[in-house]
N, C-alpha and C positions, 0 to 999 in steps of 0.2 A: 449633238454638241456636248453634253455631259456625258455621254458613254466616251468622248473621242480624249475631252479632259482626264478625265480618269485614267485612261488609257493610256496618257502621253506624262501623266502624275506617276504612274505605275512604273514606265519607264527610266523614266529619271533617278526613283529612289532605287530600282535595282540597278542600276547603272554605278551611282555613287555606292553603293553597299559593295559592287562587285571592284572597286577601284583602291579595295584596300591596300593594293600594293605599289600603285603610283601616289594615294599617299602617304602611306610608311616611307617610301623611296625616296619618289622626287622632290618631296616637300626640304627634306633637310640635304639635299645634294652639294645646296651652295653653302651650305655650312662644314664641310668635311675640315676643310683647310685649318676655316678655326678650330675645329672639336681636334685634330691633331694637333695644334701648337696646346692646346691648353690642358692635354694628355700626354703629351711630352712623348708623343710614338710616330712610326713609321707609318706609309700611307698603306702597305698592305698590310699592316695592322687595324688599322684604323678601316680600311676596306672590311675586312670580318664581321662588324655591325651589319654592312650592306648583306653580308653571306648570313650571318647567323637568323634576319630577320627572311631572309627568301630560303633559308632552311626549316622553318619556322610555318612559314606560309606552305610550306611544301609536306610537313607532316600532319599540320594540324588540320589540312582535306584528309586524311584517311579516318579521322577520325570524325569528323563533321558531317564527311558524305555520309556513310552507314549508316551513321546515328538518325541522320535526315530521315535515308530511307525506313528506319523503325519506328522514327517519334514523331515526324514531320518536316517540314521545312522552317516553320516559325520560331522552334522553342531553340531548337541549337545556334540559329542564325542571333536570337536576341542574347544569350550567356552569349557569345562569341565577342560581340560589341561591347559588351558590359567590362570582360575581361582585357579588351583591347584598350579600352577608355583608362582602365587602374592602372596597365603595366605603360603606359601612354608618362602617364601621372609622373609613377614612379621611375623611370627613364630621366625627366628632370630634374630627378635632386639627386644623381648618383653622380660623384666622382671619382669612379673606378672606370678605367676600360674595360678589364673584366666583368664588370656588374654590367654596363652599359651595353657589353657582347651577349650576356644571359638575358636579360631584360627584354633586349633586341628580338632572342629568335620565343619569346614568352610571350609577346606584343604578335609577331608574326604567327605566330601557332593560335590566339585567339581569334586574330583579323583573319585566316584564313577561311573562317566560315562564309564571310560576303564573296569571297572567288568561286567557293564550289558551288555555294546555294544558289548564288543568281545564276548557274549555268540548269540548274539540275532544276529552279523556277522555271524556266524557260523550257526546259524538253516538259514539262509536268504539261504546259500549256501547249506546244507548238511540234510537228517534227515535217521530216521532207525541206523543200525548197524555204517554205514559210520557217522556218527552222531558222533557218540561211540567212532570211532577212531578218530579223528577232536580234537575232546573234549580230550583224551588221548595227544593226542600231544600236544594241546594248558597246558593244566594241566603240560606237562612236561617241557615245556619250560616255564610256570609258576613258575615253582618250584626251577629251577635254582635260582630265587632269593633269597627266604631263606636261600641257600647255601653264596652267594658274600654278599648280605648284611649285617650279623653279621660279617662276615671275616672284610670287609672295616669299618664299622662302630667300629669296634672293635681297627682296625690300627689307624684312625683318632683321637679316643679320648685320644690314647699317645702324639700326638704331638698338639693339635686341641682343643679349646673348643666344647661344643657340639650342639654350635649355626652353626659352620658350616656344620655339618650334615644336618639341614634345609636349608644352603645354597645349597649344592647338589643337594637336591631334587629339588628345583627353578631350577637348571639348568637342570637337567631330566625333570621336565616339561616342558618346552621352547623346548629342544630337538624332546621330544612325539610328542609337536604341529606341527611341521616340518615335522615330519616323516608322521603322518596323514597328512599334506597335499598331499603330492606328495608320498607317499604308502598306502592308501585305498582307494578301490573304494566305489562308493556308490554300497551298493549293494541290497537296498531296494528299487525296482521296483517302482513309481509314480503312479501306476495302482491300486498298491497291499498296500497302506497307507492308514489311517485312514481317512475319509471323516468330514468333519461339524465342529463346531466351538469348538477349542484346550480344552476346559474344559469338553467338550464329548469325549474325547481320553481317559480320566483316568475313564469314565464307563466299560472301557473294563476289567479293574480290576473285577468287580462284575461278568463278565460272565465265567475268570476263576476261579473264587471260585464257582461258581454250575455244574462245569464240576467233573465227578466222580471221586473220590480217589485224584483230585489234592492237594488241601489242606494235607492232609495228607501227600502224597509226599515232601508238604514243609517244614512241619514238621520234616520231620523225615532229610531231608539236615540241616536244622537250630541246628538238636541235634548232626550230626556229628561236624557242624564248633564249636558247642559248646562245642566238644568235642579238637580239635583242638588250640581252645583259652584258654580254659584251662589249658593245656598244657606249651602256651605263656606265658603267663602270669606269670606261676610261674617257667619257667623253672632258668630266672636270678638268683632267689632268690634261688631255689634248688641246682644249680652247684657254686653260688657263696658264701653263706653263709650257706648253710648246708654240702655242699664236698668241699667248699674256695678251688675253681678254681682260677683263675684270670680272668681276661676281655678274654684275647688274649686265651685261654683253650675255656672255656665256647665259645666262637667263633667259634671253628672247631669243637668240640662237636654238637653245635648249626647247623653247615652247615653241616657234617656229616648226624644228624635228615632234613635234607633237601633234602638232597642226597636220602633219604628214601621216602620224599613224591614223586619227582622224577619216582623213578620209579616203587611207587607204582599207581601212579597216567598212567601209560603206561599200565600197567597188562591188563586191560579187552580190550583192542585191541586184545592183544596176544589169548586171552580165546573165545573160537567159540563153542564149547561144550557147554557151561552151558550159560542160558540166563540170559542178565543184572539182575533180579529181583535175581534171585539164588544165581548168583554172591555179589549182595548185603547182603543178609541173610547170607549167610557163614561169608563175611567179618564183619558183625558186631557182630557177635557172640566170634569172635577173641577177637574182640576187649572188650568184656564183661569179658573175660574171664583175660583177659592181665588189664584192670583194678582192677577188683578183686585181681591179682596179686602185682599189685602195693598197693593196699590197706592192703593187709598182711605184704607186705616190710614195711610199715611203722612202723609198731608195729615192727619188728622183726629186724628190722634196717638193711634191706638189702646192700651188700654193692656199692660202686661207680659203679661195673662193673656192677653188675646185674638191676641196677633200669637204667644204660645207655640203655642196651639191649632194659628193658621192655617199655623205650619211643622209642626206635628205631621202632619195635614190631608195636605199636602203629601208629603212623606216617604215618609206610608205608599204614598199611590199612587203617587212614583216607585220603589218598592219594588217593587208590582204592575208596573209596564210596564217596569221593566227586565228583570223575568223570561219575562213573555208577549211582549218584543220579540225577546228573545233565543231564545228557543224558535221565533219563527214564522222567522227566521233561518237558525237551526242545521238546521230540519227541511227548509228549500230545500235544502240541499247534504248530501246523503248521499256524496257525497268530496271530497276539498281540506277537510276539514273544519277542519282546521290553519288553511291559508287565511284561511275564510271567517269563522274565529274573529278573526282577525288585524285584518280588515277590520270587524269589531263593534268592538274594541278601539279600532282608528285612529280609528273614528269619535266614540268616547262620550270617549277620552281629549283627542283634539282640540279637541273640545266644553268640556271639562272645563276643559281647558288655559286657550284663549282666554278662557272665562267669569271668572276668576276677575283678571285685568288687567283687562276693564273693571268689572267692579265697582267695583273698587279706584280703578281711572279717576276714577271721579265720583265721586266723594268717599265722606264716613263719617260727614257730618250727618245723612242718616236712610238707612235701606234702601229708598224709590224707585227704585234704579238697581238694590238685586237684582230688586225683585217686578215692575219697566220688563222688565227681561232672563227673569226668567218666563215674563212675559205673552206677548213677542213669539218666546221655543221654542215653547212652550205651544203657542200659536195657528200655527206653521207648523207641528207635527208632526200636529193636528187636520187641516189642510189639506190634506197631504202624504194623510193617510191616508184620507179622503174625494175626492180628486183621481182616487185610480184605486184599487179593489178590491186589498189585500194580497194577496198569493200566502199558504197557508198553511205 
């Protein structure tokens, strides 16, 4: 019973450590409106916060994984949190967009240590199927945050400016840092770390890019998250100014579609029949298919209910394929595992990044230009993954 606590204590806090991007993200989503009226900018201006911080997330694993695999996994994951908590801080008393855009991808460049580490935690302990399921749990208790954090963020800007939201998170970092102390082990052996002097840690980069099919593998995770930000990005603007939801609607709608990554992100634990690569083919193909869907709704002006379904729809399978992509991934590299985290991260945050400027691009008359950006991840990650046999 105390080995199962621990166990399931152990859980949780990397689960929340690995969730720094839903809540960098989701936590202030329902505050966009107002941070642009009281910035006096456009919404793809105002959108650049959301890009500068998952740009942020997306380089500060190249430098976290490596380091992992040189020094450990403890010492980089706790400065990660520490640095998250101050640029948290000072996020709330800027009033500049441009500071708020720097600050943004400074915040994300520290927090990106909780994404790479708790993946590259988990291969240090687990690989094969058990991999698979590890990765499912952490993904579900991931996922919980999308759920809470447009809920609260949503409560707080009735009564609240939306600089306190950034206080928040200062305090969730400070917390993190705690928690990592005295709940994670190091679990990356002395034996088993990178040898010679720290700027030879990040050649380990080059030796997973001539390993076969990985690259592509990355690829094809970086078109799901981009699949996913997408989504992000425009969902404010979809439930609040094209179906004029309110904050507090668009909030349990929002966590609703959370609920969905949840437990679609559990599914390929459940699934022992079809192997992870299958498993991913089926699911993206859904999801081609559910975009295309959404890209007719828009011409045909589908209504509130049915366009909720088709991101529901959605969701849950990018839920599924970010966990079965990330497992078939983590299970190529049984070392660099740091690394090869780093390079999952660069790719889906890249992805993420980019997606969320052109949305915003083409306008906020209807959502064509997310379910257009869909359709065409969608269908190269399909491609990509029938072009040549996944490694598993």
């Amino acid at each position: 019973m105390s080995e199962n606590r621990h166990r399931l204590r152990f859980i949780l806090i990397l689960g929340t450590l690995s969730a720094t991007g839903p809540l960098s993200i989701d936590l202030y989503l329902p505050a966009l409106p107002q941070m642009m009226r009281q910035f006096q900018t456009s919404p793809s201006l105002i959108q650049l916060s959301l890009t500068a911080c998952l740009l942020g997330l997306a380089f500060g694993q190249l430098i976290a994984g490596p380091l992992s695999d040189h020094y450990g996994r403890k010492k980089p994951l706790l400065a990660g949190f520490l640095v998250f908590a101050l640029a948290s801080f000072l996020i709330a008393l800027t009033h500049s967009v441009a500071m708020l855009i720097v600050m943004r991808f400074i915040q994300g460049l520290a927090g990106a240590s909780g994404q790479v580490l708790s993946r590259a935690v988990a291969r240090d302990l687990f690989s094969g199927h058990a991999l698979t399921n590890f990765y499912a749990i952490l993904n579900a208790v991931n996922g919980v945050f999308p759920i809470i954090a447009p809920i609260i963020g949503g409560f707080m800007i009735q009564f609240v400016p939306w600089e306190a939201v950034f206080i928040l998170l200062g305090a969730i970092g400070l917390v993190l840092s705690g928690l990592i102390v005295i709940g994670i082990p190091e679990t990356l052996k002395p034996e088993n770390r990178l040898r010679g002097p720290i700027f030879a840690t990040f050649k380990s980069f080059g030796k997973l890019v001539e390993m076969p099919g990985f690259m592509r593998n990355i690829m094809i995770t970086g078109l799901i998250y981009g699949c996913l930000f997408s989504y992000i990005s425009a969902s404010t603007f979809i439930y609040q100014q094209l179906f004029h939801l309110s904050a507090q609607t668009f909030s349990l709608i929002y966590a609703l579609n959370g609920l969905g990554i949840v437990i679609g992100s559990s599914l390929p634990s459940r699934i022992n029949r079809l192997s992870e690569v299958s498993q991913m083919k089926i699911g993206m193909l859904i999801i081609l298919l559910d975009s295309l869907m959404l890209l007719i709704g828009s011409w045909l002006r589908f209504s509130l209910m049915t366009v909720a379904v088709l991101l529901w729809v959605l969701v849950f399978f990018i839920g599924m394929l970010l966990t079965l992509t990330t497992s078939i991934i983590m299970n190529q590299t049984p070392q660099n595992a740091g690394s090869a985290s780093a390079l999952v991260g660069l790719s889906q945050n890249a992805f993420g990044g980019v997606s969320s400027p052109l949305v915003g691009l083409f306008g906020k008359a209807s959502y064509a230009p997310m379910a257009g950006l869909l359709l065409l991840y969608s269908l190269s990650a399909l491609g990509l993954s029938y072009k040549h046999r996944l490694k598993k």
